[in-house]
N, C-alpha and C positions, 0 to 999 in steps of 0.2 A: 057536756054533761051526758049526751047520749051515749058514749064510751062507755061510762060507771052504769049508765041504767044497763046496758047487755049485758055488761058483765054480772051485775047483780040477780036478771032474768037468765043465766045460767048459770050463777051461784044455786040458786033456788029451783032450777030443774035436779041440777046434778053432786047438791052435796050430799043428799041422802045416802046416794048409789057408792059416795066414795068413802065417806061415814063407813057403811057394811062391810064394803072392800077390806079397808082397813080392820075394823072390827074380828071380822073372821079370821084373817091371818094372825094379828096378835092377841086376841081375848083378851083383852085389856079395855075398857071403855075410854078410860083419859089416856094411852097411847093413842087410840083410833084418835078421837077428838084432838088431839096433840096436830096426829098426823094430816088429819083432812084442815087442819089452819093452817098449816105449812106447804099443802099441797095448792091449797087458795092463794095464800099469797104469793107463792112461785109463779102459780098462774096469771095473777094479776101484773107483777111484774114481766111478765111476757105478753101481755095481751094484746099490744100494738104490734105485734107481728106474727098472730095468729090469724088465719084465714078464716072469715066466719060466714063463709056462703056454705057451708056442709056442717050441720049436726053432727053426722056423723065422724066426719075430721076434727072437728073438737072435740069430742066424748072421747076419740083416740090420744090427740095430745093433753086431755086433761090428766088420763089413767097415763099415759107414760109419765106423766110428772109424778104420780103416785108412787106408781110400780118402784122411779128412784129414791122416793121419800124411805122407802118401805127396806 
């Protein structure tokens, strides 16, 4: 269970960030919202081999998952 709880404590740091990301590029409110659920659970689906001793290396492979949502 501790897997799901990280993931959720960086669901909730960084969906905001990915939410505007989105947002901006397409001005569309439910494409952004579309896109940051499909950029999530991409990410979820990858998270057993994501390295998570660096913030800042996940906040990078969070947005490249984006970047290809996008």
């Amino acid at each position: 269970m501790a897997v799901a709880a990280e993931f959720v404590g960086f669901y909730e740091r960084e969906a905001k960030s990915v939410l505007v990301f989105f947002a901006r590029r397409t001005l569309d409110g439910e494409v952004a919202l579309d896109l940051t659920a499909e950029t999530f659970a991409q990410a979820w689906r990858g998270w057993a081999r994501v390295r998570t001793d660096s913030a800042e290396e996940m906040r990078a492979w969070l947005f490249t998952i984006a970047r290809r949502q996008l």
